[in-house]
DSSP file (Angstrom, degrees, kcal/mol; ACC not computed):
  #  RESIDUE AA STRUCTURE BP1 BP2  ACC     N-H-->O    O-->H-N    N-H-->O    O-->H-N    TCO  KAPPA ALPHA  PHI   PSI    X-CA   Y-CA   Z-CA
    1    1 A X              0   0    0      0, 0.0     2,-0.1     0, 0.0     5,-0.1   0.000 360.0 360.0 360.0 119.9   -2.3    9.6  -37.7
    2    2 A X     >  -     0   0    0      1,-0.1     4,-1.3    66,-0.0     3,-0.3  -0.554 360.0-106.8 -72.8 157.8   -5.7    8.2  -39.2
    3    3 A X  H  > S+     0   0    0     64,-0.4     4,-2.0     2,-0.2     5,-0.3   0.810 119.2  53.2 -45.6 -44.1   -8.2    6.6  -36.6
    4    4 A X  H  > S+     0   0    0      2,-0.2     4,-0.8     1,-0.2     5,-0.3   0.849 109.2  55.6 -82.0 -17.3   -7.5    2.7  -37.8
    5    5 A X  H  > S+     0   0    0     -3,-0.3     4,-2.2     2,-0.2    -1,-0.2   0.978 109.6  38.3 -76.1 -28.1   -3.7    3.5  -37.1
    6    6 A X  H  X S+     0   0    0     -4,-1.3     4,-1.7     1,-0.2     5,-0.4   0.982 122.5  50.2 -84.9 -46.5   -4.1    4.7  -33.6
    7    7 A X  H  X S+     0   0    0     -4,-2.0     4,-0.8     2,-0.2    -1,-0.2   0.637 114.7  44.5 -22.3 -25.5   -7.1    1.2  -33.5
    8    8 A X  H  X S+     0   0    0     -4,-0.8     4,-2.5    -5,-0.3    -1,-0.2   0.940 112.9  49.8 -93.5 -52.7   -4.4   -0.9  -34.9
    9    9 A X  H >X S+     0   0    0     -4,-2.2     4,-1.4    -5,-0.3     3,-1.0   0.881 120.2  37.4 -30.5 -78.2   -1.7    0.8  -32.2
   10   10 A X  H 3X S+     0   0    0     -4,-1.7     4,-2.6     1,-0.3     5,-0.3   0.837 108.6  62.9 -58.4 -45.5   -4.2    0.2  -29.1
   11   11 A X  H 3X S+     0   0    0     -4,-0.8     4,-2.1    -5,-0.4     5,-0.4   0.937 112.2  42.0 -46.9 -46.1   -5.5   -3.6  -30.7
   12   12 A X  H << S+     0   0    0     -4,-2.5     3,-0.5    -3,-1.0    -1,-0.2   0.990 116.7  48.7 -82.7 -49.7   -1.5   -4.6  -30.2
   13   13 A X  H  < S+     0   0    0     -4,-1.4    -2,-0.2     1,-0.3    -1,-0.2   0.892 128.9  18.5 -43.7 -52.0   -1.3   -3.0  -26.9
   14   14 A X  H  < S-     0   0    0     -4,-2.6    -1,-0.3     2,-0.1    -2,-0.2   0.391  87.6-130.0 -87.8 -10.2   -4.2   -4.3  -25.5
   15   15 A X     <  +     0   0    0     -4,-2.1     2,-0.4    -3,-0.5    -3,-0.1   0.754  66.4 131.7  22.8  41.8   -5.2   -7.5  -27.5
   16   16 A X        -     0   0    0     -5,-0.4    -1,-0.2    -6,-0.2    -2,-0.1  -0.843  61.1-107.5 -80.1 119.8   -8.7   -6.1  -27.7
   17   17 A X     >  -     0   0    0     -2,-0.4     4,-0.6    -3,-0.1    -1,-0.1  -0.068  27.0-107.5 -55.4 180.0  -10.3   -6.1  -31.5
   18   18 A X  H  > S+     0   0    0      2,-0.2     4,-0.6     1,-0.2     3,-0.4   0.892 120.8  50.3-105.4 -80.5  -10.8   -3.2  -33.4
   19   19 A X  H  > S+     0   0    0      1,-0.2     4,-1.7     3,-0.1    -1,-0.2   0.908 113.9  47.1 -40.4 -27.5  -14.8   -3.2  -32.9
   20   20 A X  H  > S+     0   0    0      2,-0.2     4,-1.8     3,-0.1    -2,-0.2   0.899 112.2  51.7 -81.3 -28.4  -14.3   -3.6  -28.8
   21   21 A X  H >X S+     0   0    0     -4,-0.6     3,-2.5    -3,-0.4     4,-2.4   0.947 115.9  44.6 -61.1 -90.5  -11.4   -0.6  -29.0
   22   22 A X  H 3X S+     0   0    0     -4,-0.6     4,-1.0     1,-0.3    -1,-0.2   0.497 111.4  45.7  -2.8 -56.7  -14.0    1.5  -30.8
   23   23 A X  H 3X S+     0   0    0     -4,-1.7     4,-0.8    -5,-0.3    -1,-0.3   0.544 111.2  56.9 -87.9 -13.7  -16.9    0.9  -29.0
   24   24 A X  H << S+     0   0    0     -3,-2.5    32,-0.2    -4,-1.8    -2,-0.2   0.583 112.9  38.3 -59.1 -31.9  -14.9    1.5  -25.8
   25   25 A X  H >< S+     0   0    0     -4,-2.4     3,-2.8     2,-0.2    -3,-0.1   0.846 111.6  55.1 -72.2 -51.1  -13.7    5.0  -26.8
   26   26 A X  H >< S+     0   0    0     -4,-1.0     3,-1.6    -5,-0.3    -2,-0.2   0.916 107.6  55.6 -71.7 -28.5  -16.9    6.0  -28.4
   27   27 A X  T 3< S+     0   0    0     -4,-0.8    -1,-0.2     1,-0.2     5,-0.2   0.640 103.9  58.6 -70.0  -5.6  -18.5    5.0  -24.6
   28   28 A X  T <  S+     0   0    0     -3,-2.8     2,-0.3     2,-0.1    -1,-0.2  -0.061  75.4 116.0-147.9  78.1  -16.2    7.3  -23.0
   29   29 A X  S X  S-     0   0    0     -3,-1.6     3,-0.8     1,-0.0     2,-0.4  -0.583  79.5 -95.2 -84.5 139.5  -17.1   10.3  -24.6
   30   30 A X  T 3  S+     0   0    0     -2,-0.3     3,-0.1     1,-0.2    -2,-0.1  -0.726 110.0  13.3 -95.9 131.4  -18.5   13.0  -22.5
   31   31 A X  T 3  S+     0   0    0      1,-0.7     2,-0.3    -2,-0.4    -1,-0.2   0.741  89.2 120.4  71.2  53.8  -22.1   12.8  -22.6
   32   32 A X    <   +     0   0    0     -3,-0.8    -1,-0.7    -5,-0.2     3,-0.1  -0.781  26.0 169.2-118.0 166.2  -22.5    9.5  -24.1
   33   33 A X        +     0   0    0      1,-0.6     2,-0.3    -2,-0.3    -6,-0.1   0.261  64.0  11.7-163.2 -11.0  -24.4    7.6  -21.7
   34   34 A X        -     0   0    0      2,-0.0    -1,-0.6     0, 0.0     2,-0.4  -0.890  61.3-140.7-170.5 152.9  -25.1    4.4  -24.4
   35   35 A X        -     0   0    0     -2,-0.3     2,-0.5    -3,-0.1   -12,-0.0  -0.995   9.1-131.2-117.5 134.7  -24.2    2.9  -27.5
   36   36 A X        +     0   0    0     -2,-0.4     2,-0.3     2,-0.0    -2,-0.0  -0.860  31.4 136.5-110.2 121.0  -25.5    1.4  -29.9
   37   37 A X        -     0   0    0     -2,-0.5     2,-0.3    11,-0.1    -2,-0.0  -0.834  24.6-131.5-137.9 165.8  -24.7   -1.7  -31.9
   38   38 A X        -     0   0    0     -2,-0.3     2,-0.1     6,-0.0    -2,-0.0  -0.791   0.8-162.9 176.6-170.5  -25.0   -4.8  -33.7
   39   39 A X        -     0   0    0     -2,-0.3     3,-0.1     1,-0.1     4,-0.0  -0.169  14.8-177.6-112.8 164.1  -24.0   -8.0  -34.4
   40   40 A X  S    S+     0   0    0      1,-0.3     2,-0.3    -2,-0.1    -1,-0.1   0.625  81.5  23.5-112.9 -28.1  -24.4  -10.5  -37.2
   41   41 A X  S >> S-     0   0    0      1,-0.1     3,-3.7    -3,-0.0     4,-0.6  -0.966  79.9-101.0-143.2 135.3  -22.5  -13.2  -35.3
   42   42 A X  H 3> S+     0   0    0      1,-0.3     4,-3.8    -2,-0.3     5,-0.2   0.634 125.1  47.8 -19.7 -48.8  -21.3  -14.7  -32.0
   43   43 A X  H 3> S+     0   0    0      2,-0.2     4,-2.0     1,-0.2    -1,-0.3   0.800 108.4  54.3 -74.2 -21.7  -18.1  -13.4  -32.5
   44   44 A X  H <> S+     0   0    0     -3,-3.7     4,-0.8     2,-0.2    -2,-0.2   0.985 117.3  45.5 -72.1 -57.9  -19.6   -9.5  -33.4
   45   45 A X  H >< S+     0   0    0     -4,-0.6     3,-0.9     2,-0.2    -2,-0.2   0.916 104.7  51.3 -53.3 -61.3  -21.3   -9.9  -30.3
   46   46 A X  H >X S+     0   0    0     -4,-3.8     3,-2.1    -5,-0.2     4,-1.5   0.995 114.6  53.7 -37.7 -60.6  -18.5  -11.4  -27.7
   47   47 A X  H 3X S+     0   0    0     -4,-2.0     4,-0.5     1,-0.3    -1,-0.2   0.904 109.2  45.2 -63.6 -13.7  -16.3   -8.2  -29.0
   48   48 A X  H << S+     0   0    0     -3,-0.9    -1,-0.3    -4,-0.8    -2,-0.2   0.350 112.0  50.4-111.3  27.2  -18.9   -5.6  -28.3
   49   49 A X  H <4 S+     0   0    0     -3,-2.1    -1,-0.2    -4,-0.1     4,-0.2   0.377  99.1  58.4-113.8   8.6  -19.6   -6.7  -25.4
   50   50 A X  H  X S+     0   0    0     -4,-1.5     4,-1.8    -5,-0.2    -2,-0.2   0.459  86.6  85.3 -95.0 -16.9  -16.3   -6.9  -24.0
   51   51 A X  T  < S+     0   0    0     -4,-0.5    -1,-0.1     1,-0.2    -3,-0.1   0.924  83.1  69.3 -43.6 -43.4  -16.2   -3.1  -25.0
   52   52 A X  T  4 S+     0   0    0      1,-0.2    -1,-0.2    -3,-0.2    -2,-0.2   0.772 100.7  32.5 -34.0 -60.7  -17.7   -3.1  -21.7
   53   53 A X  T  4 S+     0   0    0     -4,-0.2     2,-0.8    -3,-0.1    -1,-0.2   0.572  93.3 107.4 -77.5 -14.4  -14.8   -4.1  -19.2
   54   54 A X     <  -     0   0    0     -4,-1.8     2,-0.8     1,-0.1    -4,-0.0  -0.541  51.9-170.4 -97.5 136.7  -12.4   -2.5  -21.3
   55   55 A X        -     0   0    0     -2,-0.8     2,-0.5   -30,-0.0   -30,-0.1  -0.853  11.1-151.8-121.1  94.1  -11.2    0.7  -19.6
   56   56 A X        -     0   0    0     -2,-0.8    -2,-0.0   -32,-0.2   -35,-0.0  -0.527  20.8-126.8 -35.2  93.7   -8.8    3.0  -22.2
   57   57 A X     >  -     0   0    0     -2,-0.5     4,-1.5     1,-0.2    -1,-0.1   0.023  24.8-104.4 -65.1-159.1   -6.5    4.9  -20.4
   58   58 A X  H  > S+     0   0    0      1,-0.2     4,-0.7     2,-0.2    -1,-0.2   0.522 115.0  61.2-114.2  18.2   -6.5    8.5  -21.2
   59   59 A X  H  > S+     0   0    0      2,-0.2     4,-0.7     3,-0.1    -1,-0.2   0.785 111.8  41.5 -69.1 -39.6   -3.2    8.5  -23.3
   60   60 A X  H >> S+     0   0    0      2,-0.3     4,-2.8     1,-0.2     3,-0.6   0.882 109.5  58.9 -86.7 -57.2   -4.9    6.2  -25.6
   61   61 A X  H 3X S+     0   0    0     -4,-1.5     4,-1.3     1,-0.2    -2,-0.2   0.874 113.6  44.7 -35.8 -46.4   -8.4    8.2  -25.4
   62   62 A X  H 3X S+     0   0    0     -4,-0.7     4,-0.7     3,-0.2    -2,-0.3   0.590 102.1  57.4 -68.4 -14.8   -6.5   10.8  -26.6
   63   63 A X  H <X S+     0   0    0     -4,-0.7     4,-3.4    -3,-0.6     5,-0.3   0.838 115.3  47.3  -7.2 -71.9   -4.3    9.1  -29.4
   64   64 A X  H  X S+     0   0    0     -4,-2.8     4,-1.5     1,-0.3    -2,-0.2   0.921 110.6  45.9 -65.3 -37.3   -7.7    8.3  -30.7
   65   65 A X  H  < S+     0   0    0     -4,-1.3     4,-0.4    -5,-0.3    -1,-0.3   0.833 111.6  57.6 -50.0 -46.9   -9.4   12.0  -30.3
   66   66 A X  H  < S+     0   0    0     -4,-0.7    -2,-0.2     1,-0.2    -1,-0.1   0.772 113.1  41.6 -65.7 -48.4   -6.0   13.4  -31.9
   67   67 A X  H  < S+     0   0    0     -4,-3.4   -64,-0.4     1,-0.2    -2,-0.2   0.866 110.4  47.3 -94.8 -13.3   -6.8   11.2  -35.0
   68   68 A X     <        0   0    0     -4,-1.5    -1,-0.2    -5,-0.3    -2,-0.2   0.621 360.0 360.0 -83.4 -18.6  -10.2   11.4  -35.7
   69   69 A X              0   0    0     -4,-0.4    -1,-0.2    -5,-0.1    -2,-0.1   0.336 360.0 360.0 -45.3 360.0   -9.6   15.1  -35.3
């Protein structure tokens, strides 16, 4: 499985974008402690900052670890 298929997988599950999925995973990496981004436009900003509330279970944390692998 490539990374945007397990992103695409989670996006339908969740109705999260593809940048908030992303930046949600990469934030709960162990020993990441921040991230860094940004945006060109309202809407690039409202999705990474909704990275923030969204909590990945750890089926799906792993899905995405599995494909990047």
């Amino acid at each position: 499985m490539r990374v945007l298929d397990a992103l695409d997988g989670i996006a339908a599950e969740t109705g999260a974008a593809l940048a908030t999925i992303a930046l949600a995973w990469t934030s709960a990496q162990p020993g990441i402690t921040a991230t860094l981004a940004s945006a060109t436009s309202v809407k690039q900003l409202q999705e990474l900052t909704a990275a923030m509330h969204l909590r990945l279970s750890p089926e799906q944390i792993e899905r995405l670890n599995s494909a990047s692998a």
